[in-house]
ROVEXFI-344692 format. One line per 3 residues: number of its first residue (from 1); their letters; for each residue x, y, z of C-alpha. Coordinates in Angstrom, 3 decimals, m for minus. Example, Ala and Ser with C-alpha at 12.3 -4.5 7.8 and 13.67 -1.06 7.14 Angstrom:
1	as	12.300:m4.500:7.800 | 13.670:m1.060:7.140
//
This chain:
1	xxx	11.904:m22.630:30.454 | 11.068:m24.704:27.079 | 13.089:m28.037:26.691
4	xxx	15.823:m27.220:24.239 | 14.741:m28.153:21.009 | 16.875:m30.728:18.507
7	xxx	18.517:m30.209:15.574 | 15.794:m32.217:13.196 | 13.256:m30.339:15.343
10	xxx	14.665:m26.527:14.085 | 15.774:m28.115:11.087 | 11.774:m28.794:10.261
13	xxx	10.475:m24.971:11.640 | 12.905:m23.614:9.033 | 10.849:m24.680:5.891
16	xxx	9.183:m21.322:4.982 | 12.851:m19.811:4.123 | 13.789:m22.496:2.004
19	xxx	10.850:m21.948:m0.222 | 11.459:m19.882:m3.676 | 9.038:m16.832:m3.588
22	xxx	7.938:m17.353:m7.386 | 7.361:m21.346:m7.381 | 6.607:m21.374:m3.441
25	xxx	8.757:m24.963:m4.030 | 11.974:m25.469:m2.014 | 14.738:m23.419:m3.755
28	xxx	16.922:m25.430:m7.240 | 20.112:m23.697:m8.243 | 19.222:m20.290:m6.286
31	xxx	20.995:m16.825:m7.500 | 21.460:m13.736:m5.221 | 19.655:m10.376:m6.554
34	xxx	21.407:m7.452:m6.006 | 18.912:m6.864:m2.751 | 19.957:m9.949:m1.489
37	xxx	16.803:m11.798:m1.680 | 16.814:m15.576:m3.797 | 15.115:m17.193:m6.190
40	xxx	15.312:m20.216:m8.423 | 17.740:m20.044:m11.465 | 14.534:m21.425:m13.684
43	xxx	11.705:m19.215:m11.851 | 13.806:m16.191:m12.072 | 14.572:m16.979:m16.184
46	xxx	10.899:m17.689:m16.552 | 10.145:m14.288:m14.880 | 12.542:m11.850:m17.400
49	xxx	10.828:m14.335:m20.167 | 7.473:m12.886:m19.032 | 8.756:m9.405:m18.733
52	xxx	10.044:m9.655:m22.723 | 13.822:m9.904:m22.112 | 13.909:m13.130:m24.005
55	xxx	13.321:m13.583:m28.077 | 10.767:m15.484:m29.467 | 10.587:m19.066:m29.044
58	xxx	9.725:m19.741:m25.324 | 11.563:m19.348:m21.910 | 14.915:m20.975:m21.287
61	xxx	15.125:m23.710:m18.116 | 17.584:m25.225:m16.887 | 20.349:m27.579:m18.251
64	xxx	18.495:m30.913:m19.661 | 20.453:m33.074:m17.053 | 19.971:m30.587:m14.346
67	xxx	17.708:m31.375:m11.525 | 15.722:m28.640:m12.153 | 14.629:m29.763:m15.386
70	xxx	13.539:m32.915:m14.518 | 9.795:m33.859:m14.734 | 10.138:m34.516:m10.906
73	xxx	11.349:m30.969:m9.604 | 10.372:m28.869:m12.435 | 8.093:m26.416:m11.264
76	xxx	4.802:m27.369:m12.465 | 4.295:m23.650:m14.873 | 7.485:m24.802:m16.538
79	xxx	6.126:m27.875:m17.427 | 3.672:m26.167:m19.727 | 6.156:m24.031:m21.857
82	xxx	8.278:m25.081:m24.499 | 11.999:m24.832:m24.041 | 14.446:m23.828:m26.235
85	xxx	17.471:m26.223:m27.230 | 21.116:m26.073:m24.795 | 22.968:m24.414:m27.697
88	xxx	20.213:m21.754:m27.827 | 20.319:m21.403:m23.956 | 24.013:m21.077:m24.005
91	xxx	24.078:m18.906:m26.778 | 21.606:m16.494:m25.167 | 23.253:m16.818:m21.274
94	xxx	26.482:m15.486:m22.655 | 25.237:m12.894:m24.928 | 22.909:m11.592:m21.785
97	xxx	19.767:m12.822:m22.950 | 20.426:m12.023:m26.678 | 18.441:m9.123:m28.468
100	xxx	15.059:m8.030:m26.242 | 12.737:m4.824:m27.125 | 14.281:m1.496:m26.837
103	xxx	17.769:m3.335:m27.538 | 19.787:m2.224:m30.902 | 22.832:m4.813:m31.909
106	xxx	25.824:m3.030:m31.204 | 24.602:m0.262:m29.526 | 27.062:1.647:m27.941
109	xxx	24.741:1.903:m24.447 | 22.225:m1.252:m24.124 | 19.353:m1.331:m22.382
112	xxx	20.152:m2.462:m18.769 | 17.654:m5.745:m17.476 | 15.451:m4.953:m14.047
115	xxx	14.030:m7.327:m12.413 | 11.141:m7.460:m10.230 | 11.695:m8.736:m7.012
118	xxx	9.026:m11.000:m5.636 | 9.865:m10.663:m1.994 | 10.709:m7.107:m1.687
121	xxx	8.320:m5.602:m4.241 | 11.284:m4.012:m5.955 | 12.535:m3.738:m9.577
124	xxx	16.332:m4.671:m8.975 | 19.386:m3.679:m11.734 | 20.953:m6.840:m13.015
127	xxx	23.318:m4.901:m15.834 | 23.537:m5.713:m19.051 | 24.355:m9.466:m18.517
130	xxx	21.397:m10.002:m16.403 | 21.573:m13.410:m14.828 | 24.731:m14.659:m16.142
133	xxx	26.279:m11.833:m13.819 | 24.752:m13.349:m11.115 | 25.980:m15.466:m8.068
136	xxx	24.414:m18.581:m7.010 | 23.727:m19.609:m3.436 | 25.564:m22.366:m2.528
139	xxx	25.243:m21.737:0.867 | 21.237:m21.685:0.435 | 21.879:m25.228:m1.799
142	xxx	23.734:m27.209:1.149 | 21.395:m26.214:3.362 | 18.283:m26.828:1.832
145	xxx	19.580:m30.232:1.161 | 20.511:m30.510:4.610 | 16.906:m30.028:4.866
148	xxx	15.718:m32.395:2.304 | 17.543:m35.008:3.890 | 16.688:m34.430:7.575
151	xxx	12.714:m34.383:7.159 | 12.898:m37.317:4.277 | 11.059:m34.440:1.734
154	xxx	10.635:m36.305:m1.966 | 11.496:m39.687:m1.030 | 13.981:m41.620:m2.731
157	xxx	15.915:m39.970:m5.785 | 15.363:m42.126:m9.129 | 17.904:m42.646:m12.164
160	xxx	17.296:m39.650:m14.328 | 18.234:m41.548:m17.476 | 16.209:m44.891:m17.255
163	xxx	13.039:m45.251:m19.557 | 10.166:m45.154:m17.466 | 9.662:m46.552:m15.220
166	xxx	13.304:m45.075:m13.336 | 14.994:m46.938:m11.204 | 16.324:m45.586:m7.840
169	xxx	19.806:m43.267:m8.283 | 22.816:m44.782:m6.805 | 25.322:m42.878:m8.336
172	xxx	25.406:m38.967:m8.999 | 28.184:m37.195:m11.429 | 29.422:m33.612:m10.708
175	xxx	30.558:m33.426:m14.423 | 27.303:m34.428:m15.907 | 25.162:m33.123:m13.513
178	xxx	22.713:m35.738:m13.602 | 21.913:m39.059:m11.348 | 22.407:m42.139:m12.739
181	xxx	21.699:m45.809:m11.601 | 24.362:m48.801:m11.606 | 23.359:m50.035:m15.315
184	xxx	23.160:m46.307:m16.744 | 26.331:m45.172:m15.005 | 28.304:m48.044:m17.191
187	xxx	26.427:m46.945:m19.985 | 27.274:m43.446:m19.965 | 30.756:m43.492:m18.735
190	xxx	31.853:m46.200:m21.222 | 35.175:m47.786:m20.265 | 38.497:m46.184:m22.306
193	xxx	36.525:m42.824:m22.834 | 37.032:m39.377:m20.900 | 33.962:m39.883:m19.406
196	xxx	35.424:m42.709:m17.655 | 37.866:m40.352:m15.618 | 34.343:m38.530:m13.713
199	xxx	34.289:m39.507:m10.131 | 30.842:m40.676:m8.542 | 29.322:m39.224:m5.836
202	xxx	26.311:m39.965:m4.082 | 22.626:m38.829:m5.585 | 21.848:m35.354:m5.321
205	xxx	19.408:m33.361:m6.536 | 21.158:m30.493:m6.504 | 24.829:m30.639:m8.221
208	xxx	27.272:m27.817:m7.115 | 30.615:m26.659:m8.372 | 33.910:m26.962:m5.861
211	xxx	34.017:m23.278:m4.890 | 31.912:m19.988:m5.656 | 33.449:m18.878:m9.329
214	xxx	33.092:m15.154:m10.235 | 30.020:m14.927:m12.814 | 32.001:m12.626:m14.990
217	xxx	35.567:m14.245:m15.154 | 34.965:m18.072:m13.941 | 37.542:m17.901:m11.302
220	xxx	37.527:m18.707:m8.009 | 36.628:m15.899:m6.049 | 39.439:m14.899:m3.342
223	xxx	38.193:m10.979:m2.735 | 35.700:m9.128:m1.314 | 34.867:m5.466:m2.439
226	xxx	33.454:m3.782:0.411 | 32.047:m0.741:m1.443 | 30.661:m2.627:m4.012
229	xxx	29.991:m5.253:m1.642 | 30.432:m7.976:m4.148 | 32.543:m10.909:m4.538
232	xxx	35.506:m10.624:m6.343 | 38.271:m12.284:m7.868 | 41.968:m11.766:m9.320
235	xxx	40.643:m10.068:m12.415 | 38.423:m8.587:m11.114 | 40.545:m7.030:m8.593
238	xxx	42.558:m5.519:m11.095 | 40.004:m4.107:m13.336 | 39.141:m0.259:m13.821
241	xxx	35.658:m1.462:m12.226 | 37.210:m1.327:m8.555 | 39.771:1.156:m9.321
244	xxx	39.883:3.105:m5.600 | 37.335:0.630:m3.838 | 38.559:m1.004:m0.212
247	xxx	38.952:m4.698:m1.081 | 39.735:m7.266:1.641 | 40.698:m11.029:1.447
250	xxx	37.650:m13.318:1.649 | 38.847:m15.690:4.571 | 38.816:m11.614:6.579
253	xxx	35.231:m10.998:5.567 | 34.430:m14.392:6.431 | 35.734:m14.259:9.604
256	xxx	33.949:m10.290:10.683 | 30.899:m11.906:8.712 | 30.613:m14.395:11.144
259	xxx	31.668:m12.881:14.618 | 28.671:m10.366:13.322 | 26.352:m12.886:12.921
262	xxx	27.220:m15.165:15.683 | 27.144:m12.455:17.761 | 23.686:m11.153:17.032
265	xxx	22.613:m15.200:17.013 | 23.538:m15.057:20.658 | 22.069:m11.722:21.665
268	xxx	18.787:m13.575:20.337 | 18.918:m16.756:21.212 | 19.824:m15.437:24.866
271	xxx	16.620:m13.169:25.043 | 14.307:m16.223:24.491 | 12.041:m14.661:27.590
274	xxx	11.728:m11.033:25.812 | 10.967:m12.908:22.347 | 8.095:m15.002:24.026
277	xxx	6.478:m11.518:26.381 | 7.043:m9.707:22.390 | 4.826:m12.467:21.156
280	xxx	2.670:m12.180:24.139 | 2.284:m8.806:22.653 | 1.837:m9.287:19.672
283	xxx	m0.770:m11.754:20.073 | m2.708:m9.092:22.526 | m2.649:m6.555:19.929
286	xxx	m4.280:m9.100:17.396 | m6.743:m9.456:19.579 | m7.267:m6.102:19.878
289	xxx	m7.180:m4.828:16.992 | m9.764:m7.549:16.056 | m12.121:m6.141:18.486
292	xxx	m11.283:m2.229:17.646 | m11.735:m3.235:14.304 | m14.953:m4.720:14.597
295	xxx	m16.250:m1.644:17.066 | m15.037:0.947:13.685 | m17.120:m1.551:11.847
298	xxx	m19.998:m1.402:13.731 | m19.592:2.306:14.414 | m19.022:2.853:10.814
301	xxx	m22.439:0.729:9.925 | m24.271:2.350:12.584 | m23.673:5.794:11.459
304	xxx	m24.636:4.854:7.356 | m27.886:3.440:8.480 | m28.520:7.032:10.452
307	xxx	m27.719:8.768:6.919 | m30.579:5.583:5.377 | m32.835:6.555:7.859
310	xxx	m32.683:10.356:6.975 | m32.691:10.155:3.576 | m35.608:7.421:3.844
313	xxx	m37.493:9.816:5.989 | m36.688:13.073:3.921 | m37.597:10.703:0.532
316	xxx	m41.437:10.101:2.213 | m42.021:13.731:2.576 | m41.024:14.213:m0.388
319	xxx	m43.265:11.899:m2.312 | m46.299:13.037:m0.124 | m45.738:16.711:m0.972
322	xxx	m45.702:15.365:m4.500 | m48.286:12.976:m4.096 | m50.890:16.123:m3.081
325	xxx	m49.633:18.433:m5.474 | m50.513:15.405:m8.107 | m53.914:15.523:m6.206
328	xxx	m54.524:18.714:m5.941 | m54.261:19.272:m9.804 | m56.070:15.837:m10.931
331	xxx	m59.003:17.286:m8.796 | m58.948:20.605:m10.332 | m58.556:18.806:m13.790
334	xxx	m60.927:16.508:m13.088 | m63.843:19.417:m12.447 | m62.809:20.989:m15.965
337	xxx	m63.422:18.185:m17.653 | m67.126:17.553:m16.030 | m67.722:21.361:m16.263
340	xxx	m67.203:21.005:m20.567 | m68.617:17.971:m20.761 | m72.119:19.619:m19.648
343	xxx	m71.626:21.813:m22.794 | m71.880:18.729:m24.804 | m75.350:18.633:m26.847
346	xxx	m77.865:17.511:m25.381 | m76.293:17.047:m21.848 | m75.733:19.116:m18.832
349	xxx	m75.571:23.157:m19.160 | m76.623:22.841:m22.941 | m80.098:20.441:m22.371
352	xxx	m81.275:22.010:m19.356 | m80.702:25.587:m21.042 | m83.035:24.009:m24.314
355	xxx	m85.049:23.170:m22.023 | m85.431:26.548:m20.263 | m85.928:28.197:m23.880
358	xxx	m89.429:26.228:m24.541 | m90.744:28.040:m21.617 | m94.100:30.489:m22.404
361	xxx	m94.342:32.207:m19.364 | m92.315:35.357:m19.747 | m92.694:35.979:m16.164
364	xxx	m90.970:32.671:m15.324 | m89.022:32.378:m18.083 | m87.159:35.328:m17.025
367	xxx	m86.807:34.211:m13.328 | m85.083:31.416:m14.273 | m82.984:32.444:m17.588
370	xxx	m81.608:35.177:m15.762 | m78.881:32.705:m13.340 | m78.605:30.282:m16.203
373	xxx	m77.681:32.762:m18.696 | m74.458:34.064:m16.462 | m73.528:30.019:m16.354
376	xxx	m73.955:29.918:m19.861 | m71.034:33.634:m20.265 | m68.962:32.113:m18.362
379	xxx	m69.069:28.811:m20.512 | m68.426:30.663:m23.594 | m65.261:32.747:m21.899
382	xxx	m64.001:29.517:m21.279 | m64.564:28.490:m24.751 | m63.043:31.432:m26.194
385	xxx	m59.991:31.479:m23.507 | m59.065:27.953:m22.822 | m56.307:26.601:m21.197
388	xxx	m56.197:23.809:m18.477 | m56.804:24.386:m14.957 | m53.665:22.613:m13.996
391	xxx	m50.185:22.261:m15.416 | m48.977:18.681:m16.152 | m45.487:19.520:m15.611
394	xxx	m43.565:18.802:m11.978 | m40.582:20.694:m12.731 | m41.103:22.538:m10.004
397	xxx	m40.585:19.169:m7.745 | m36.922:18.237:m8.900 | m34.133:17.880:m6.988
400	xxx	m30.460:19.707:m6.575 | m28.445:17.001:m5.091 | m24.986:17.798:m6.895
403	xxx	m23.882:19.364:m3.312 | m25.125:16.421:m1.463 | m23.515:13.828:m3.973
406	xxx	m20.399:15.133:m3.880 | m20.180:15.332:0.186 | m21.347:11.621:0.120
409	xxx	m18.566:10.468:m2.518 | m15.904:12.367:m0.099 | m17.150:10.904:2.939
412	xxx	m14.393:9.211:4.715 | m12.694:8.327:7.855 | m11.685:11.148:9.780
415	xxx	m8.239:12.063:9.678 | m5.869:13.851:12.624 | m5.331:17.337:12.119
418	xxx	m1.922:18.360:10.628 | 0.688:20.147:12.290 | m0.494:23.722:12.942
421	xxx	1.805:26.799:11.879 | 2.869:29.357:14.554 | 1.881:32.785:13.686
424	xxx	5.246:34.359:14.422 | 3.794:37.777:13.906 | 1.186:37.994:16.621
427	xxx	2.967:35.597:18.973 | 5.461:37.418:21.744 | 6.819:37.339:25.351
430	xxx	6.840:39.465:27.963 | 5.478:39.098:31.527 | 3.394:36.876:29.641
433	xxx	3.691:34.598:26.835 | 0.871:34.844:23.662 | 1.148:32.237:21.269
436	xxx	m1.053:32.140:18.542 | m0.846:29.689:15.587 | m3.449:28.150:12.499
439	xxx	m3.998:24.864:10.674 | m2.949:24.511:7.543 | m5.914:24.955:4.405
442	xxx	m6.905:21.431:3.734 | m6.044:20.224:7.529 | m8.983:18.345:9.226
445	xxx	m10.794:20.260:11.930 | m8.919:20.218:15.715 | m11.754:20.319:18.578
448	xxx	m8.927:21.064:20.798 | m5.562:21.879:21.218 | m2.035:20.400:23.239
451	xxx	0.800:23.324:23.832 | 4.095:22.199:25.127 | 6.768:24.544:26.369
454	xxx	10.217:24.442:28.159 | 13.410:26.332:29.463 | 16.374:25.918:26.848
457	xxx	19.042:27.405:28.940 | 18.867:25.894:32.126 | 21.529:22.564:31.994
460	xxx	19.662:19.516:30.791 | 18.606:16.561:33.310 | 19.350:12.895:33.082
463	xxx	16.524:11.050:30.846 | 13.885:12.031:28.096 | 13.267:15.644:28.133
466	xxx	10.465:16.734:30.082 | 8.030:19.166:28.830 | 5.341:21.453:30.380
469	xxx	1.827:20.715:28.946 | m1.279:22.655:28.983 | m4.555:20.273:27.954
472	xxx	m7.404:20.957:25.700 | m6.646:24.330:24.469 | m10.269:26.032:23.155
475	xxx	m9.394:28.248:20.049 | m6.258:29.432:18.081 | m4.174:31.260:20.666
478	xxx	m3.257:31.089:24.717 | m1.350:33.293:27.289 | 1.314:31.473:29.199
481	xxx	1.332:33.542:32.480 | 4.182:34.351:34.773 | 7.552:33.019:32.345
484	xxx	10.410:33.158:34.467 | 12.493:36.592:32.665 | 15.699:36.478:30.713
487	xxx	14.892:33.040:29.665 | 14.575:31.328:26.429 | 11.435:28.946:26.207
490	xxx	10.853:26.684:22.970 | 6.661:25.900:22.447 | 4.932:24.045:20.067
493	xxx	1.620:22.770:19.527 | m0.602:20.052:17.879 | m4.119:19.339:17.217
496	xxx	m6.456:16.615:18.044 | m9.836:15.458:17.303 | m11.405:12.135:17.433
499	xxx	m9.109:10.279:15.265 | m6.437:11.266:17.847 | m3.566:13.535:18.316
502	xxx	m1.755:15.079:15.152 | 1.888:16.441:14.353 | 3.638:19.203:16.661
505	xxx	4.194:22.256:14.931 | 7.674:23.267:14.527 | 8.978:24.598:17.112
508	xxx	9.307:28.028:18.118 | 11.947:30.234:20.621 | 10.903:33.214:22.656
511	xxx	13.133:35.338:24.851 | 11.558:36.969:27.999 | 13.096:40.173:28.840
514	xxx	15.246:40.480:31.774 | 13.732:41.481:35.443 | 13.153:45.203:35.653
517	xxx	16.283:47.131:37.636 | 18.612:44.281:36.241 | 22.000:45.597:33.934
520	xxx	21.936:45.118:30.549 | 25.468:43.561:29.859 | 26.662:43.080:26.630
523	xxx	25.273:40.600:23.823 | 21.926:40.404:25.846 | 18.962:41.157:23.379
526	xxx	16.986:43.611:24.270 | 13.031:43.163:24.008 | 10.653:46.028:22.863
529	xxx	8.211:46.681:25.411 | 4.701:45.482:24.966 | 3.049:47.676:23.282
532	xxx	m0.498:48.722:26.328 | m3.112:47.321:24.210 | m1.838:44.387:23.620
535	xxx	m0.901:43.921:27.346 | m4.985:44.664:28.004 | m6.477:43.208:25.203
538	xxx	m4.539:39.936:24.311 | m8.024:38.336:23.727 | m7.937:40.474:20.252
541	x	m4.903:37.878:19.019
//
């Protein structure tokens, strides 16, 4: 068993939930969204600024003697934006953020604020007010300074109203919400002024009012609405709003508030052992999963190179059918061209047949003009009909690929089949039980099958209910063979392929008639007998 750990110790671990989701900095003046998540009073105006729910002239922050505004807890974004003056910001907090786009003055239905959540994702419904109908977290305050003061986070607190450089705070005032030294406390409390009457308290960087006060009314709150679940208070209470609703005194949903969570606190902090073998877990799935993963990714690689290697391959005999087609032609080309250039005067076919004319001897003459003169027809058919031996064209060599382009651009992981449908009309029992079913359209292939079946009237047993299972199932359809009679048995079915198993199929009932010689009594259903060729032939279904 771990030592116990100390209070500074757990206070420490805790840091990640006092940080504001938007700034990532520990939480200033935090409001409650409807969905219960937090975030800063400045971060969450900055965000509705962003989303346009604020007129021109920059994003409101917080009060000018706030902590939050000060150059030494401001988050550093809202250093960079100008801020509009207090009577501005008060002016637009009570008017709900003043005109924003969509929004009509005096429109009988305004536009109602959302804001996005950063934590959950979510675009929450702040009403019409938007954050001036908002509570703020005191809870979430103490505690993060608590926090602040346990771990020693941002050193000493300094005099927010000295000229640089500030002197350390001393003094803090709840009324002016600000920290002051010795010398600036005198000088803005002056003696015989109401100012005079504020109480000090020590230097905080996060000033609080007394009690929670209702956002709407700015009383106390004394109620809570359970169906609203919302803090209330006396006006509230009484208002058409909650008209009907089941509202309890605060200290009573304090106190069930707290048993609750006390009680689960317990349940956890007393299963230490099962948190740590979780973890264990946990930490053995990472590990797995990092090896799976890197398997898929090697299977995955593997498996693209194989379609590179084809299409490399089929891309070489390709080219070399192209490559002797080109060949073939340039030769045949190639012997056209020498065959007119020995019609040229004075060369080739044309010389040699000048020559051949200057010959005497008839005898000879003739012997030899007799060959040349067919070479010389079919010259001057060529002449007359010419056209090139070989086209220049390769039409003939393009490719179709729009089928295999489109298979490539849907390649993708294999899914599980989907849950098959039963074929109620060619699935039946008798003294033998045929169950036949399909995939859906669009379902992913199944190499194989899983049916399940059970009794429903026989009286249930103690414990997870226990089906019969028949394995790897080849095809669409199986005979269940000797079903005990005058029972009811529910089946049902799913695929699987290499991606794993899929959904069951709904599933389905089937009565088995009643033992031949037995009486029929009343309100038993009688079953048609099979017809005889589907009791020889069930291979047909």
């Amino acid at each position: 068993m771990a030592a116990k750990r100390g209070p500074k110790t757990s206070m420490k671990n805790m840091e990640k939930e006092l940080l504001c989701p938007v700034c990532q900095e520990m939480y200033k003046q935090p409001l409650v969204l409807p969905c219960t998540h937090n975030v800063c009073q400045a971060c969450a105006r900055e965000v509705l600024g962003q989303q346009g729910y604020i007129g021109h002239g920059g994003d409101p922050s917080s009060e000018p003697t706030s902590p939050a505004s000060t150059p030494s807890t401001r988050s550093p974004r809202l250093s960079r934006r100008t801020l509009p003056k207090p009577d501005r910001l008060d002016r637009l907090l009570k008017s709900g953020f003043g005109t924003y786009p969509g929004r009509k003055r005096g429109a009988l239905h305004p536009q109602v604020i959302m804001f996005p959540c950063p934590a959950c994702q979510g675009d929450v419904e702040l009403g019409e007010r938007g954050l001036a109908g908002l509570f703020r977290n005191l809870t979430l305050e103490r505690v993060v300074e608590r926090y602040r003061q346990s771990v020693s986070v941002g050193g000493a607190i300094l005099c927010q109203l000295c000229k640089p450089p500030p002197l350390e705070a001393t003094k803090g005032c709840t009324e002016c919400r600000a920290t002051f030294c010795n010398e600036c406390f005198k000088l803005f409390h002056p003696w015989g002024t109401q100012k005079a009457q504020h109480e000090p308290t020590l230097p905080t960087l996060s000033f609080r009012p007394k009690g929670l006060m209702c956002p709407d009314h700015k009383e106390e709150v004394t109620h809570y609405c359970k169906t609203c679940q919302r803090l209330v208070c006396q006006l509230c209470r009484v208002r058409r709003t909650h008209s009907g609703h089941k509202i309890t005194p605060v200290l009573s949903a304090y106190q069930a508030l707290k048993d609750k969570l006390t009680k689960s606190l317990t349940y956890i902090l007393g299963n230490q052992d099962t948190v740590q073998t979780q973890i264990c877990e946990l930490e053995e799935t990472v590990r797995h999963t990092e090896v799976s993963g890197q398997q898929a990714k090697e299977e995955v690689s593997q498996l693209v190179r194989g379609l590179g290697a084809v299409l490399e391959e089929k891309r070489t005999s390709l080219l070399q059918a192209i490559e002797e087609c080109q060949q073939e032609r340039l030769a045949r080309l190639s012997t056209q061209i020498q065959e007119h250039r020995s019609l040229l005067d004075g060369s080739g076919l044309v010389g040699y047949a000048q020559e051949v004319l200057k010959e005497t001897d008839q005898p000879c003459f003739v012997q030899a003009a007799k060959q040349l003169h067919s070479r010389i027809t079919r010259a001057t058919q060529a002449l007359q009909t010419f056209r090139p031996a070989a086209s220049s064209s390769f039409r003939h060599c393009q490719l179709d690929v729009g089928r295999e382009m489109k298979l490539l651009t849907e390649l993708n992981f294999l899914r599980v089949p989907e849950a098959p449908v039963i074929d109620t009309q060619r699935t039946f029992a008798y003294d033998q039980i045929f169950l036949c079913w399909r995939l859906p359209p669009h379902s992913p292939p199944a190499w194989h099958y899983t049916i399940e079946f059970r009794r429903t009237d026989v009286p249930a047993q103690p414990g997870p209910t226990r089906w019969q299972r028949r394995e790897e199932v080849r095809g669409t359809s199986a005979l269940l063979d000797n079903p005990d009679t005058g029972s009811v048995y529910v089946l049902r079915v799913r695929g699987c392929n290499k991606a794993g198993y899929g959904e069951y199929s709904e599933d389905v009932h089937l009565h088995t008639p009643p033992a031949p010689g037995m009486t029929r009594t009343a309100g038993t259903t009688v079953v048609p007998r099979m017809p005889p060729w589907r009791r020889h032939h069930p291979s047909l279904f």
